[in-house]
C-alpha positions as CSV (number, residue, x, y, z in Angstrom):
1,X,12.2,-17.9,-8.6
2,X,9.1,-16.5,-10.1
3,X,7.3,-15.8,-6.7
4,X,10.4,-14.3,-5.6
5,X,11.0,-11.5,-8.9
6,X,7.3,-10.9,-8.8
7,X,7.8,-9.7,-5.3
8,X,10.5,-7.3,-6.1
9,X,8.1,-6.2,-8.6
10,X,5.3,-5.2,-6.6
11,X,5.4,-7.4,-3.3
12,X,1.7,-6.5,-2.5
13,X,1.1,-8.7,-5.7
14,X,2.3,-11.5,-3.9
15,X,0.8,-11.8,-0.7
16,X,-2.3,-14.4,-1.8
17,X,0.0,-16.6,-3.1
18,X,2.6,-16.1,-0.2
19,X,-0.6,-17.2,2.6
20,X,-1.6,-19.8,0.1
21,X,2.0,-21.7,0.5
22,X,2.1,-21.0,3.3
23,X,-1.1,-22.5,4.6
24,X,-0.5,-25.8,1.8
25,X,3.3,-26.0,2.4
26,X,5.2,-23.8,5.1
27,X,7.3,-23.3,2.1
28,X,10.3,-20.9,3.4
29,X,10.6,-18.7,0.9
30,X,7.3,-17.6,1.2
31,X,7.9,-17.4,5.2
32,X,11.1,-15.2,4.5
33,X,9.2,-13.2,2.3
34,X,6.3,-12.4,4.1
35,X,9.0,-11.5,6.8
36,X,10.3,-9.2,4.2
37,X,6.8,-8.1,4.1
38,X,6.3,-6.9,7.2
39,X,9.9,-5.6,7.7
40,X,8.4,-3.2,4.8
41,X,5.4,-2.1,7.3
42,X,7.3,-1.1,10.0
43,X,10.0,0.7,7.5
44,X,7.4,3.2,6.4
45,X,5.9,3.6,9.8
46,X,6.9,7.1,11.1
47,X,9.5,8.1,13.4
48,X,7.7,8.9,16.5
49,X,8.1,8.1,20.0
50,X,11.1,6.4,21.0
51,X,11.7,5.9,17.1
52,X,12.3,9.7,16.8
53,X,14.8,10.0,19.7
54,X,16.8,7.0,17.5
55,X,16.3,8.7,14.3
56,X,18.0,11.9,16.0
57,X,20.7,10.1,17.3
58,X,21.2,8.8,13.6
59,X,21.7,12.0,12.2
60,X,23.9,13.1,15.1
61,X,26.1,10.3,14.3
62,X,26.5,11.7,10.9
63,X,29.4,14.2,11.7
64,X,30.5,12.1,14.8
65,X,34.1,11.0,15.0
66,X,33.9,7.3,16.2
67,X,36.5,8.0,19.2
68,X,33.4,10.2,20.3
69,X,30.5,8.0,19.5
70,X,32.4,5.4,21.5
71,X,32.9,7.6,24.3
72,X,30.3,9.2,25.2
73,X,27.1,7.3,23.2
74,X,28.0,3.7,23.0
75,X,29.9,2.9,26.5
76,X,26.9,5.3,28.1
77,X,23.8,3.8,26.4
78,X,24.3,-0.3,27.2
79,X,22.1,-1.0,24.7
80,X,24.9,-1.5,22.2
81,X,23.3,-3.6,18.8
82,X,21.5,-0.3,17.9
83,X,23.8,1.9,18.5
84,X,26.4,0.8,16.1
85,X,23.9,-0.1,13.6
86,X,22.5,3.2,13.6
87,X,26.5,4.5,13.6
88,X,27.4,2.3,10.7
89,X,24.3,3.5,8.5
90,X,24.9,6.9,9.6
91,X,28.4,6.6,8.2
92,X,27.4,4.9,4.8
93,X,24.4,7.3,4.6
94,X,22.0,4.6,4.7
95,X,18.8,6.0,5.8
96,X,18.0,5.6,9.6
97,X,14.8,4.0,8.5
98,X,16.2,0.8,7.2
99,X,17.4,0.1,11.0
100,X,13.5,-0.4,11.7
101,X,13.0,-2.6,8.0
102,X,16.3,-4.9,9.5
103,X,15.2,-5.3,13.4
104,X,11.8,-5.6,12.1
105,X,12.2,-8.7,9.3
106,X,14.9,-11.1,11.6
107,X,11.8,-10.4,14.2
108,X,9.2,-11.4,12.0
109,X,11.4,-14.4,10.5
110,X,12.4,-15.8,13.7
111,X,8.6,-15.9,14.9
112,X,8.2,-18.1,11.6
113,X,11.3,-20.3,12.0
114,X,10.3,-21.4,15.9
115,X,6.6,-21.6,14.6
116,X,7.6,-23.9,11.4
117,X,10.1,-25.8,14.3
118,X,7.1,-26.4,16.5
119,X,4.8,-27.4,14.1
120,X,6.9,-30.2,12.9
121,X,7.1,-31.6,16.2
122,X,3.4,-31.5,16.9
123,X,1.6,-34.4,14.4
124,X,-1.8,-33.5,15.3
125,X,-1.1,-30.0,14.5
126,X,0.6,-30.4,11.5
127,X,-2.2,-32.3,9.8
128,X,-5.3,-29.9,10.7
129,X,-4.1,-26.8,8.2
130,X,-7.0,-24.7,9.4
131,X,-5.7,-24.9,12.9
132,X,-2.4,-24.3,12.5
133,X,-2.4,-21.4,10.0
134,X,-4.3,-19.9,12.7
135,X,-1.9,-20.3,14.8
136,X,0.0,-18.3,12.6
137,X,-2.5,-15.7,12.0
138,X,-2.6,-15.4,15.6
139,X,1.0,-15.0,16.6
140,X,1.7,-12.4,13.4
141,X,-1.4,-10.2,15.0
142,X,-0.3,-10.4,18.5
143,X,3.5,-9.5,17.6
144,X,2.3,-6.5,15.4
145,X,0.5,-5.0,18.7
146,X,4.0,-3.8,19.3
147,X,3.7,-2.0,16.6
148,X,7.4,-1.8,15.6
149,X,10.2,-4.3,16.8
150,X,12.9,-2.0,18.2
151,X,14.6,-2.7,21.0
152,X,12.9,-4.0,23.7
153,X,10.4,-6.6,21.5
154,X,13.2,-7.2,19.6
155,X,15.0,-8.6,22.7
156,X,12.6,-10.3,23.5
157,X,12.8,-12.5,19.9
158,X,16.4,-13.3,21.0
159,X,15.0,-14.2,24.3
160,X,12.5,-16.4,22.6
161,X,14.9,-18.1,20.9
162,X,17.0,-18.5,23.7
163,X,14.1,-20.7,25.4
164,X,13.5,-22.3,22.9
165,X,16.9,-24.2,22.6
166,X,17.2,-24.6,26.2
167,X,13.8,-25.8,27.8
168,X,12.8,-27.2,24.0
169,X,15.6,-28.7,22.3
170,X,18.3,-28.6,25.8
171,X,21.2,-26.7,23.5
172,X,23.6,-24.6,25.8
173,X,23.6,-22.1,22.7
174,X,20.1,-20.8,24.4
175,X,22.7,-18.8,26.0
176,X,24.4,-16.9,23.6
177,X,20.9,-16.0,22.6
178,X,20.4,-14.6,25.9
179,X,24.1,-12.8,25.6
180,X,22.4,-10.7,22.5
181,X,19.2,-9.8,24.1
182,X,21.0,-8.8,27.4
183,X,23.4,-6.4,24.4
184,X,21.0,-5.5,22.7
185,X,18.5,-4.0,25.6
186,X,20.0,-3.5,29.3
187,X,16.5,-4.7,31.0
188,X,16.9,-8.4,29.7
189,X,20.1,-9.1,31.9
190,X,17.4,-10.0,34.4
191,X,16.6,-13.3,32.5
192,X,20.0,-14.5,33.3
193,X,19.8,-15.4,36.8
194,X,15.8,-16.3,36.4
195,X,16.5,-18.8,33.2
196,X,19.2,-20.3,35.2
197,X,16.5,-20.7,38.2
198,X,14.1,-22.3,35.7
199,X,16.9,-24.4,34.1
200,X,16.9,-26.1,38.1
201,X,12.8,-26.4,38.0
202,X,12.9,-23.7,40.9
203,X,9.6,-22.6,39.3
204,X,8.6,-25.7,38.8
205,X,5.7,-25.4,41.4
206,X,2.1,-27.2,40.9
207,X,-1.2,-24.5,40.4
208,X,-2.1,-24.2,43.8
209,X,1.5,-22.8,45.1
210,X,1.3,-21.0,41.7
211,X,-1.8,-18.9,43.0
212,X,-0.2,-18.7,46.5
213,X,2.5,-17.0,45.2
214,X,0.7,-14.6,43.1
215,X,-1.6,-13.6,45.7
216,X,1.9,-12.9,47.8
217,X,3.4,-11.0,44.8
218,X,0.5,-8.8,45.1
219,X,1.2,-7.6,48.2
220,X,4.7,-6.5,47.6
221,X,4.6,-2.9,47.4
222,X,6.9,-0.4,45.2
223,X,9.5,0.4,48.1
224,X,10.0,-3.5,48.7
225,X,10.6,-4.2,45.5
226,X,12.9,-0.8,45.2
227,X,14.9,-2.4,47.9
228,X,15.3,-5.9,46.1
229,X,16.6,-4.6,43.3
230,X,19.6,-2.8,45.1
231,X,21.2,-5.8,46.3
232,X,21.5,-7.4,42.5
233,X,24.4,-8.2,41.4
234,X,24.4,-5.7,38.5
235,X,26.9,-2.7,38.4
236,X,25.6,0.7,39.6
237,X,24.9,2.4,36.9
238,X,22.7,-0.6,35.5
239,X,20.9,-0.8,38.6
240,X,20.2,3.2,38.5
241,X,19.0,2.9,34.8
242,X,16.2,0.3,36.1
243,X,15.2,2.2,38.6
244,X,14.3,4.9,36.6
245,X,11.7,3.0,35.9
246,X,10.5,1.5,38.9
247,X,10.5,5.1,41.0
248,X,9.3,8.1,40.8
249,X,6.7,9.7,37.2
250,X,7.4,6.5,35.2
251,X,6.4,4.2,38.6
252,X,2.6,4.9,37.9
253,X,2.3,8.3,38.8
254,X,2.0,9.3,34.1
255,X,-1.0,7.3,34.7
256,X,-2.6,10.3,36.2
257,X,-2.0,12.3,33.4
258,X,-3.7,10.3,31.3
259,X,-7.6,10.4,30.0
260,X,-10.4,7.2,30.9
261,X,-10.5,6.1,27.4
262,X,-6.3,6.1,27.7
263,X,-6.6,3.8,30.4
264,X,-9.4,1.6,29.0
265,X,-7.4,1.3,25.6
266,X,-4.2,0.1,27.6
267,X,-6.6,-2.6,29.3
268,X,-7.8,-3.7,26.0
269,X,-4.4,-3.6,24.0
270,X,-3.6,-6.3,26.9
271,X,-6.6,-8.3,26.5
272,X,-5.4,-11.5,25.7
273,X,-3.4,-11.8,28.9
274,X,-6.5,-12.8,31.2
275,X,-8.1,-16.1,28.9
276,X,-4.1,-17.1,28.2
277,X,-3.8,-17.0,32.3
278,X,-7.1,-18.7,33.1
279,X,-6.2,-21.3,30.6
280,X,-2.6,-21.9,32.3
281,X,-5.0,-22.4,35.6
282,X,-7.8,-24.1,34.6
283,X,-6.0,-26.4,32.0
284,X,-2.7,-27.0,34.3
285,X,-0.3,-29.3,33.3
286,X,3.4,-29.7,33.7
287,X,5.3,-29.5,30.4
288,X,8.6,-28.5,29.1
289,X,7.7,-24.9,29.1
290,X,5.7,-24.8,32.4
291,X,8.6,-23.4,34.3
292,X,9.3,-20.7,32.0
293,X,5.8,-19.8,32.0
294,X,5.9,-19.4,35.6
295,X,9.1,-18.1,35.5
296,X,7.7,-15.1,33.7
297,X,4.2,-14.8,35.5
298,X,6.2,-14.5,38.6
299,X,8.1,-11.7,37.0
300,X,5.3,-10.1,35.4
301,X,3.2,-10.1,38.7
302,X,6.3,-8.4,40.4
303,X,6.8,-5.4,38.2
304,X,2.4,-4.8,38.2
305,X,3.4,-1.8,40.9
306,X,5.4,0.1,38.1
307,X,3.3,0.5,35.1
308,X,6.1,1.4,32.6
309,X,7.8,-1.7,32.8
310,X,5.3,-3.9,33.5
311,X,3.1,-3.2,30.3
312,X,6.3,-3.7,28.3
313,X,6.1,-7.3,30.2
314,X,2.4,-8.0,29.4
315,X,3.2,-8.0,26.3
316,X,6.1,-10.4,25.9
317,X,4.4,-12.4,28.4
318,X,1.2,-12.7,26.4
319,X,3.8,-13.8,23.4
320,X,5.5,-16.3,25.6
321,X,2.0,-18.1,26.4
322,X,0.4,-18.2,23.0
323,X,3.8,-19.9,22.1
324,X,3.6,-22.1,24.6
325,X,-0.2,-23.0,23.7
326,X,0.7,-24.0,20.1
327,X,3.8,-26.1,21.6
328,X,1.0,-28.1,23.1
329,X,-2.1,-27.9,21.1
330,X,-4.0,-30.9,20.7
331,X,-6.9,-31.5,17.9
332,X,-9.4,-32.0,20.6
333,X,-12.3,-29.6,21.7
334,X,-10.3,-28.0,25.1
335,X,-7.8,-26.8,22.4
336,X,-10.0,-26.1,19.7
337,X,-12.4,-23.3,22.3
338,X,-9.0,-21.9,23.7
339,X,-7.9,-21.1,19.9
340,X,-11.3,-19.3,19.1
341,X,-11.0,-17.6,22.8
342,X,-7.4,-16.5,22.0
343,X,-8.1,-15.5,18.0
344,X,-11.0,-13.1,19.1
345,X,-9.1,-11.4,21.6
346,X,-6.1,-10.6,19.9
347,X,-8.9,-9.3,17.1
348,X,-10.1,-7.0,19.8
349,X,-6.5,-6.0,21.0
350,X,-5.2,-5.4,17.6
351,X,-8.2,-3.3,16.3
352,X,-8.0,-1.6,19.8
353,X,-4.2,-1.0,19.2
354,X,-5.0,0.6,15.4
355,X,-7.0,3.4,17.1
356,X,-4.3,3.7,19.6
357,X,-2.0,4.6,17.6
358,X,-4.5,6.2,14.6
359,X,-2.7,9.9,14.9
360,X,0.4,8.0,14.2
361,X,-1.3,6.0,11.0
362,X,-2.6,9.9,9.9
363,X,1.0,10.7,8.7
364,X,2.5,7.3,7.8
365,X,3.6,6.2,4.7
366,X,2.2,3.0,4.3
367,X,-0.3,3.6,1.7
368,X,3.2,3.2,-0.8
369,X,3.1,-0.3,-0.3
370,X,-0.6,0.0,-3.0
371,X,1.5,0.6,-5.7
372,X,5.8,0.9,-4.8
373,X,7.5,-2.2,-6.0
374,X,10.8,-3.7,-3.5
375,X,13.9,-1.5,-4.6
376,X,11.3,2.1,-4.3
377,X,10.2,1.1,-0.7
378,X,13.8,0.4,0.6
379,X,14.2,3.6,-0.6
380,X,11.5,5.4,1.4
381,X,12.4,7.6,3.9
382,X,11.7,10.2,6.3
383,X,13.9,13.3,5.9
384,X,14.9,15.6,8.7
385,X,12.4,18.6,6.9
386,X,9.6,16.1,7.1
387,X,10.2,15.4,10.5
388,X,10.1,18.5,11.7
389,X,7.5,19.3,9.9
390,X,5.2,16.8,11.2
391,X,6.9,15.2,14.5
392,X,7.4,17.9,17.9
393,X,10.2,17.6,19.9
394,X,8.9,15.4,22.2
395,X,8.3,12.8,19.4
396,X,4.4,13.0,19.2
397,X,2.6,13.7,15.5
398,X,2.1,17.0,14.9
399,X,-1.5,16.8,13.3
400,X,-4.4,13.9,11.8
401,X,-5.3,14.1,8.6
């Protein structure tokens, strides 16, 4: 109770203490609360990219009757979990920016409840501390390289979860998991025929089929792929919105557009993906996530042609293995070099992904959290005059500081 009114207080405060149960105990307040934490961060990030198209959308909904909103936002968009939350804040003028504090904590807390899950089911992991608040460490950096849990990350969660009651604990509610990721971003409605696939061990293949088949994805080009994803079962305009990003500019040819250091950032933000696949190789052997890994290397190495997508992908994918490695670490020295391999290149990704984003960091409001307690942060926000102050219409910051 203490811990908990300190950290309506001043939550910064609490943060030592917070690690330090964490890292004695796995106490669950202090799991919830560091959630809360980080819910806090991406709250006072600023509304830029896609964020700013949402926070428009938000004010728009202000003064919109729902008969319209219904009409021509929410049956058009497919992504439906966002819209009526940002419809229902709009309506009980909530500011947009809690949307982000809300997706942004039930991420970060159902990271910790899977982690805290898995840990209890792994002995030799749950008696070396060091090693499995690493773990922790490891999975909070490598999530936060998404910078902000929206939409598509935040799918991706619920898709987490989703695997981890069928392949972990067999529960058929996986599904209903999957129902909420597919509602909540269009894109994850893909996972429904390839979970079912893995749910039969079709990807169930040994390492040396494994590389077969990568070397063959690699040779599917763009058009060949195009022409796959025609005959899915998916209604036209679903199939239309995905190929908006598998054709044409957002295909690969942005890329273009963009400077040497662009590209080498991207590589680097991604890092982690090439020791987490050369350990899945090198260290093969069949477990009950192996045909989800597989499952999602497959689906990965398919989308490489369009760049958009795939880098969304990496990412999860990336998420997915570490996952899978802490599912089946073992205090021995093969685990022990893989964790020190991992740890030091999410460091490099996440530094890599703070200069990435530094124009956005120029104009945030994060420094509050030095000296805001609970109720003033909640009640942070970024008002239409700052935004158009400091955001252009395309969404990018306007100036660094």
């Amino acid at each position: 109770m203490i811990l908990f009114i300190l950290f309506l207080i001043y939550p910064l405060s609490t943060l030592p203490l917070l690690f330090y149960n964490i890292y004695n105990k796995r106490d669950r307040l202090s799991f919830l609360l560091l959630a809360v934490f980080l819910g806090y961060i991406s709250l006072l990030y600023p509304p830029t990219g896609d964020l700013y198209v949402y926070t428009t959308k938000y004010y728009l909904y202000k003064d919109l009757p729902f008969d319209q909103f219904y009409k021509y936002y929410l049956l058009q968009s497919m992504d439906y979990i966002l819209q009526i939350l940002l419809f229902i804040l709009a309506k009980f003028e909530i500011h947009c920016d809690i949307s982000r504090f809300l997706y942004s904590t039930f991420s970060y807390y159902t990271i910790f409840k899977l982690y805290n899950n898995m840990v209890s089911n792994n002995l030799q992991l749950d008696c070396n501390k060091p090693d499995r608040f690493k773990c922790l460490l490891l999975l909070i950096f490598c999530f936060s390289l998404t910078i902000y849990t929206y939409r598509f990350y935040f799918s991706f969660i619920l898709l987490l979860n989703a695997i981890y009651e069928l392949f972990i604990l067999n529960r058929k509610r996986g599904w209903f998991w999957l129902f909420f990721a597919i509602v909540n971003h269009f894109s994850y409605m893909i996972f429904l025929p390839l979970l079912f696939l893995a749910k039969l061990n079709i990807f169930n293949f040994n390492k040396w089929i494994a590389l077969l088949i990568i070397c063959l994805i690699f040779l599917i080009d763009t058009s060949s792929v195009g022409l796959m994803i025609q005959y899915l079962p998916f209604p036209g305009e679903v199939i239309n919105h995905i190929m908006y990003y598998l054709d044409g500019y957002f295909a690969g040819e942005y890329l273009e557009d963009l400077s040497f250091n662009f590209k080498v950032g991207m590589f680097l933000r991604n890092l982690t993906l090439f020791p987490a696949l050369i350990f899945f190789i090198v260290y093969y052997k069949k477990n009950k996530m192996t045909s989800v890994q597989q499952m999602m290397l497959s689906l990965l190495l398919l989308l490489a042609p369009f760049v958009a997508i795939y880098y969304r992908f990496v990412a999860c994918t990336i998420f997915l293995f570490l996952f899978s490695f802490i599912y089946n670490y073992k205090n021995d020295r093969k685990n022990l070099i893989q964790l020190r391999v991992l740890c030091f290149s999410v460091a490099i990704s996440f530094l890599c992904t703070m200069w990435f984003f530094r124009r956005e960091f120029s104009i945030n409001k994060e420094s509050k959290l030095l000296y805001l307690s609970s109720f003033s942060v909640l009640n942070t926000t970024y008002s239409e005059k700052w935004i158009d102050k400091n955001v252009d219409i395309d969404g990018a910051p306007l100036y660094v500081n």
